[in-house]
C-alpha positions as CSV (number, residue, x, y, z in Angstrom):
1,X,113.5,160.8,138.0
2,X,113.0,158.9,141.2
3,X,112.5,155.3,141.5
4,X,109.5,156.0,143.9
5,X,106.1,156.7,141.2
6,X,103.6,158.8,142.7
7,X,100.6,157.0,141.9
8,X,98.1,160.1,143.1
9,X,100.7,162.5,140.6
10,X,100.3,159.9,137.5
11,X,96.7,159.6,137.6
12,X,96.6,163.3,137.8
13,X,99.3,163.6,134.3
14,X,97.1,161.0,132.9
15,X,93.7,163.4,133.6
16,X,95.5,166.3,132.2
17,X,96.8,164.4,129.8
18,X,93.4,163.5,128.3
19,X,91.9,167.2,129.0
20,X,94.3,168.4,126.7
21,X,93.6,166.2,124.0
22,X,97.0,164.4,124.1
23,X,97.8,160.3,124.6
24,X,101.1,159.2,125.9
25,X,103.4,157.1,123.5
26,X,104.2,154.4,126.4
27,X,100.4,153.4,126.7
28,X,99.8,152.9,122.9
29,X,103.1,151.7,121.8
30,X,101.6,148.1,121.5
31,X,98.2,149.4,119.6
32,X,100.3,151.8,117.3
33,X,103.6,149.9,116.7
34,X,102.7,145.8,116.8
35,X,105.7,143.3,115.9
36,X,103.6,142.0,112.8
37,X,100.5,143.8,111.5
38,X,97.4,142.9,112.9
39,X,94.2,144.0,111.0
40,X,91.0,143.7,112.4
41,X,89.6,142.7,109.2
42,X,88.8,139.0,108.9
43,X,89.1,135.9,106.7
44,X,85.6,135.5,105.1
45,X,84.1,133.5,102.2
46,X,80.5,134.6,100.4
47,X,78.9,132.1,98.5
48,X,77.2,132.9,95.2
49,X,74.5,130.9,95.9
50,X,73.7,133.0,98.6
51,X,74.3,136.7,97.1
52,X,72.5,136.0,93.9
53,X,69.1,135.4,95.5
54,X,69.6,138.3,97.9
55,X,70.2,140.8,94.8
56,X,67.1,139.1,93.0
57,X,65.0,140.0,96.1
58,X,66.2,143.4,95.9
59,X,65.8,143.3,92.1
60,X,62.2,143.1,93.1
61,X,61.7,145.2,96.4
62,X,64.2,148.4,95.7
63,X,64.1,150.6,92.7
64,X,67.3,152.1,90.6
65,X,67.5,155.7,90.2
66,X,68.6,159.1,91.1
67,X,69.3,159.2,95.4
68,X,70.4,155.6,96.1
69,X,71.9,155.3,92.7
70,X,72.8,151.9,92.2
71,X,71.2,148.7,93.2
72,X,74.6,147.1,94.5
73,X,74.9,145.4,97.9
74,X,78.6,145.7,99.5
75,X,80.4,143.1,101.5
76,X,81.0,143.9,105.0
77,X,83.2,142.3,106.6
78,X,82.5,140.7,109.9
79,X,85.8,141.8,111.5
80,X,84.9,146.1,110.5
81,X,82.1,146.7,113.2
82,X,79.0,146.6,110.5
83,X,81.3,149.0,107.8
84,X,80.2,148.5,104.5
85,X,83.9,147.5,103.2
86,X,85.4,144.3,102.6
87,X,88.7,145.4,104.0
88,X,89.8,148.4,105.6
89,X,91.1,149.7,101.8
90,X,88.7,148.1,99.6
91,X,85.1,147.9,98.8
92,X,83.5,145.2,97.1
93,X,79.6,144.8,96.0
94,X,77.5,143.2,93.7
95,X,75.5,145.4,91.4
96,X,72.0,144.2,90.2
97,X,70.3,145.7,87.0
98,X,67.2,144.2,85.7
99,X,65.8,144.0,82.3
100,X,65.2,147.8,80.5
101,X,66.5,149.4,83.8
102,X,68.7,152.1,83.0
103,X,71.3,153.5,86.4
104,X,71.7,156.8,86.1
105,X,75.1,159.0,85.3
106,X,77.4,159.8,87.9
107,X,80.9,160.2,88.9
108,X,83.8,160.2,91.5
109,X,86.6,160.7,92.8
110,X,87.6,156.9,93.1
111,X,88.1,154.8,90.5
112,X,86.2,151.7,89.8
113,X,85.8,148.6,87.8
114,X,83.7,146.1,87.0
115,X,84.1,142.1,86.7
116,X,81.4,140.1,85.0
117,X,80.7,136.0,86.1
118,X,78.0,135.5,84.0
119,X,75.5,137.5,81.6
120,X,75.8,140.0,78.6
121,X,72.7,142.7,78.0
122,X,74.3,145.3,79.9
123,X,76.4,148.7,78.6
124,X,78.3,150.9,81.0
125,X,78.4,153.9,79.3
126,X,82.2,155.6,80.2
127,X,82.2,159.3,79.1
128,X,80.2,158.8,76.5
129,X,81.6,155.8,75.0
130,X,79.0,153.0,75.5
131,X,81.0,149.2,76.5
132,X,79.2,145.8,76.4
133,X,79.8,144.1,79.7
134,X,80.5,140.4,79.3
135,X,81.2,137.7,81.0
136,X,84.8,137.1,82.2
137,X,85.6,140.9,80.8
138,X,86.6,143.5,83.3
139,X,85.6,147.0,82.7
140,X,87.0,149.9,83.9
141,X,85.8,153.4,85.4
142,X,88.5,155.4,86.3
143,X,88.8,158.4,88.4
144,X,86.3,161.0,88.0
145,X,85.0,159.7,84.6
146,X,81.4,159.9,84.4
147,X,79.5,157.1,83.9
148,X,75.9,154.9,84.2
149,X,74.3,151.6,83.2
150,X,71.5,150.4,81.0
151,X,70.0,147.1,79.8
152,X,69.3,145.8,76.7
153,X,68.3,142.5,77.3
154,X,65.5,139.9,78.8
155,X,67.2,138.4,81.9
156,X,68.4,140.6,85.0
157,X,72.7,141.0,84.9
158,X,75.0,140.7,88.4
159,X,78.7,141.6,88.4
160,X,81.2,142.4,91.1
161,X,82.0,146.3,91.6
162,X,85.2,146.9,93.6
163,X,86.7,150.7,94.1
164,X,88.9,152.2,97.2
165,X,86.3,153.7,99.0
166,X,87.6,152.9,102.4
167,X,90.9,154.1,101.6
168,X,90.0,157.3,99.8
169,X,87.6,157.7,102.9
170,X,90.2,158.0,105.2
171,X,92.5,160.3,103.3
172,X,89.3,162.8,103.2
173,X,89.7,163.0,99.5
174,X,86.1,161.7,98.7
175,X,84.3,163.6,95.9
176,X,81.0,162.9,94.2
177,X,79.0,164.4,91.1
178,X,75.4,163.1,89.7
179,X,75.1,163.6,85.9
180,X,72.0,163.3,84.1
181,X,69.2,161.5,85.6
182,X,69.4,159.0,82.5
183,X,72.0,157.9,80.1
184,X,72.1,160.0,76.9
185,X,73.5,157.3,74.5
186,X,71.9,154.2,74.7
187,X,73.7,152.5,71.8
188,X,75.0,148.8,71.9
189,X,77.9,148.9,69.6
190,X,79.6,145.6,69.3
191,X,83.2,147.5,70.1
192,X,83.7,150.8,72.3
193,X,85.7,153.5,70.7
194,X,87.9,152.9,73.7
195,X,88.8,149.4,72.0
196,X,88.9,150.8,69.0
197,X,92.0,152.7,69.8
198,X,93.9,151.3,72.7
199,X,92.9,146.9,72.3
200,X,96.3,146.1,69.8
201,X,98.9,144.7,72.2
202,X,102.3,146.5,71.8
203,X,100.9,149.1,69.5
204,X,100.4,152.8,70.8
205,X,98.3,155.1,68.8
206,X,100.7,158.4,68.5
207,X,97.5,160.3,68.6
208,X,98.0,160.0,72.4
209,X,101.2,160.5,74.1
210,X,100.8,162.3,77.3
211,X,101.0,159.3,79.9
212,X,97.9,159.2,82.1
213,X,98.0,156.9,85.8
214,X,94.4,155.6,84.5
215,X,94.2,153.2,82.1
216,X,92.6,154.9,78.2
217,X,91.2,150.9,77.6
218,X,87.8,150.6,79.5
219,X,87.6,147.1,78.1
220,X,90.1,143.8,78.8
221,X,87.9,141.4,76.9
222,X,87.7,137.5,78.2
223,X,88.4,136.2,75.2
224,X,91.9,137.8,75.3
225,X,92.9,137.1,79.1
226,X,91.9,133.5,78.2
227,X,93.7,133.4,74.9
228,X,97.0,134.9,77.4
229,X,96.0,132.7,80.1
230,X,96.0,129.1,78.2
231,X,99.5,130.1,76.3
232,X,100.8,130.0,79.5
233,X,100.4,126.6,80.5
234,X,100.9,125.6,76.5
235,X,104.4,126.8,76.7
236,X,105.0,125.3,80.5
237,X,103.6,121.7,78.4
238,X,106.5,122.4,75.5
239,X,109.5,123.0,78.4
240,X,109.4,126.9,78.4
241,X,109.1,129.5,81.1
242,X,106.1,131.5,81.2
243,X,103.8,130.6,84.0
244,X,103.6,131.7,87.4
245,X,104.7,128.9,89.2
246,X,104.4,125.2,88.3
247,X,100.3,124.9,86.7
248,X,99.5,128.4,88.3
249,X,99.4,130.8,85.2
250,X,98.4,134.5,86.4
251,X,98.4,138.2,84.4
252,X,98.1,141.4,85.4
253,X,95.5,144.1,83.8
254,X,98.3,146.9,83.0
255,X,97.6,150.8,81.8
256,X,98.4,150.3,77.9
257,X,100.1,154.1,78.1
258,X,103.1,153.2,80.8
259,X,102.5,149.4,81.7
260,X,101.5,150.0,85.2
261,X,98.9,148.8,86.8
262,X,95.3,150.1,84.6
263,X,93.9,151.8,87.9
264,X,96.5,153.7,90.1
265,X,94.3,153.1,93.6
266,X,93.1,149.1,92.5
267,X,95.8,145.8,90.8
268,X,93.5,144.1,89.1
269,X,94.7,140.2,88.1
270,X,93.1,137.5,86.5
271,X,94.9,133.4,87.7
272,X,94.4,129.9,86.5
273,X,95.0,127.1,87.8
274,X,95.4,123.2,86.0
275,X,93.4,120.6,88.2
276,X,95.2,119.1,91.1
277,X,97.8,122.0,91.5
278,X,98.2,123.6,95.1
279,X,99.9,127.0,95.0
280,X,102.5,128.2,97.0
281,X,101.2,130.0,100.0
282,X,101.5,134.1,99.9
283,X,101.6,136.8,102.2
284,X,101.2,140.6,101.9
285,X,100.8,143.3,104.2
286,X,97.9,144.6,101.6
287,X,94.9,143.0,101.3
288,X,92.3,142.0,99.0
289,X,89.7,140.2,97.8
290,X,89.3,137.0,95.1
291,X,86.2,135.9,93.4
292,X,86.0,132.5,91.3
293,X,85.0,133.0,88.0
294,X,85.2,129.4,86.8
295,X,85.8,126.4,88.2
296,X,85.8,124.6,92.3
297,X,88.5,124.3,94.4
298,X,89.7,125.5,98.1
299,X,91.0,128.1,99.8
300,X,93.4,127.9,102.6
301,X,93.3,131.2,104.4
302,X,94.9,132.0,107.9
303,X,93.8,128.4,109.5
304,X,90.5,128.5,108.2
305,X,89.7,126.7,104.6
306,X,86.6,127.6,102.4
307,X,85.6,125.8,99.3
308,X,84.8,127.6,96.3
309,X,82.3,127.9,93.5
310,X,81.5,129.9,90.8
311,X,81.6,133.4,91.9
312,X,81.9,133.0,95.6
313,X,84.4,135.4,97.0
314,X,86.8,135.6,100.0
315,X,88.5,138.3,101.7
316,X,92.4,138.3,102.5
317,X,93.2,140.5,105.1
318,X,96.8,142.1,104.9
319,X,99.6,139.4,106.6
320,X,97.0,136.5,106.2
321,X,98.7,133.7,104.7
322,X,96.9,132.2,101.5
323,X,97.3,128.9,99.4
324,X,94.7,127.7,96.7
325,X,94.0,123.9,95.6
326,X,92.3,123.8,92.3
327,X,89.9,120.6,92.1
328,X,88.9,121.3,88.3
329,X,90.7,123.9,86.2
330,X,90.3,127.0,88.1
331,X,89.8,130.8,86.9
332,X,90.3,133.2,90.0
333,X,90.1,137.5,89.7
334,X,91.8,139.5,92.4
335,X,92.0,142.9,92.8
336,X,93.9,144.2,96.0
337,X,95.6,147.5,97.0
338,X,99.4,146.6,96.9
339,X,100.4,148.9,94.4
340,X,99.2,151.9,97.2
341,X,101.7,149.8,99.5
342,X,104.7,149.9,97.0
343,X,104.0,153.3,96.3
344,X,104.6,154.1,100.1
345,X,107.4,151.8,100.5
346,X,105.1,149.6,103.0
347,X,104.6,146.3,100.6
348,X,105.9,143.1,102.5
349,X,105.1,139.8,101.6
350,X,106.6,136.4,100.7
351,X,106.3,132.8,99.5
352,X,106.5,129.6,101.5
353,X,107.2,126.5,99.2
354,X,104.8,124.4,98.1
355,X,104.3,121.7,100.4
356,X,103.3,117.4,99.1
């Protein structure tokens, strides 16, 4: 190769270069390969106070049924060019049922769940087995399970949805079925049969032993993750491990068949923090997104910090580093995609000490 370019010659490879469909390594490298990842999604907090008011207006203005579906508003992040996804892998959105309104049957090809802040009149109804949605309680709908909504009670119900649209999007494995236009059981049992079976920690029924990657429990009930959540920080008062780190107590939602995570696409967690304590600040190259259940406190999230309320969530975009400060005792839910990362050998991630 001579030292001497021929500019006329390179514009011409470049020309046939792009009539035949093709890019050249050496002018991507930078775009395809960077030194650290580099996601265009951004840091970004929405208030409660603001999304509760919106999904009432739409309460009144925009009907539930057969076509749009579901009444649920997503979170698009500023930094995805008006997309409809909170991060490039996850979706997040909050659903809005009023009183008597019943969303019709459907399923798909990614799984879902549902997390509850406040409220108690609704039933998701999960192949056939009808499960009261509470608040604190996450409910699952995994993978291809059909499933629809109806409400029982006086007051419209809000909760946050999050499933791996985005991701599933991009690996052109989307599939979608309606069901019946309403929801043929309509029953409000105090337990689902789901419950009934799989809710007894460290007991398996031997009815079912086939392991399954979804989760066979479509209920993890508040009063239990806050029964597992306060033993933590009891047993960190009496001198014995257990928590996360120092006042930071923090479970994972596992499958009750293999102790994996309960959805195979979605980690679901629930944390706690005592008033006063300042985690350690985290990185990951997956990303995710936190809502607060209970409590106030701050966020701390690449540079920028956000306060927090009762059910305002944030988005952490993968490498941004992330440190909370709980004010009063603070209950956080998280879901994220880092069990896709481990899967594919991609997960990275650390902890930098807490600092005085």
């Amino acid at each position: 190769m001579t030292d001497v370019i021929d500019e006329g010659a390179l514009r011409q490879l470049y020309d046939d270069f792009a009539a035949a469909s093709l890019k050249p390594l050496w002018t991507e490298i930078g775009n395809l390969q960077p030194e650290f990842p580099q996601p265009d999604a951004l840091p970004h907090r929405w208030a409660w106070a603001d999304l509760l008011p919106l999904a009432e207006r739409a309460g009144d203005l925009v009907p539930v049924g057969r076509g749009g579906e579901r009444r649920a508003i997503a979170l698009a992040n500023p930094g995805l060019g008006g997309q409809p996804f909170a991060t490039p892998t996850l979706w997040a959105a909050i659903q809005y049922l009023g009183a008597g309104e019943v969303a019709p049957s459907h399923r798909h090809a990614q799984g879902a769940f549902r997390f509850v802040v406040r409220g108690e009149a609704v039933w998701t109804v999960v192949n056939g087995d009808p499960v009261q949605m509470r608040a604190g309680d996450l409910l699952l709908t995994p993978s291809w399970h059909w499933h629809g909504h109806h409400h029982v009670g006086d007051e419209p119900m809000a909760w946050l949805d999050g499933l791996a649209i985005p991701l599933v999007k991009k690996l052109d494995a989307s599939f979608f079925e309606f069901g019946d236009d309403g929801i043929e059981d309509k029953a409000t049992p105090e337990q689902s049969r789901s419950e009934r079976l799989w809710a007894h920690a460290g007991r398996r029924p031997l009815s079912a032993l086939e392991n399954k990657p979804n989760s066979p429990l479509m209920a993890y009930r508040w009063a239990d993750t806050d029964a597992a959540l306060a033993a933590q920080l009891e047993l960190e008062d009496e001198g014995y491990p257990g928590v996360y780190e120092p006042g930071h107590a923090a479970l994972r939602f596992t499958n009750p068949m293999t102790g994996g995570d309960a959805l195979p696409t979605l980690r679901t967690e629930m944390h706690r923090l005592r008033a006063g304590t300042t985690t350690s600040t985290q990185r990951s190259t997956g990303s995710a997104v936190w809502q607060t259940f209970r409590g106030r406190g701050t966020a701390e999230l690449a540079g920028q910090r956000f306060e927090l309320a009762e059910g305002d969530l944030i988005t952490v975009p993968a490498w941004a580093p992330l440190r909370f400060t709980a004010q009063t005792q603070l209950d956080l839910f998280t879901f994220n995609d880092h069990r896709i990362l481990e899967v594919l050998n991609l997960a990275r991630g650390g902890t930098e000490p807490v600092r005085p």
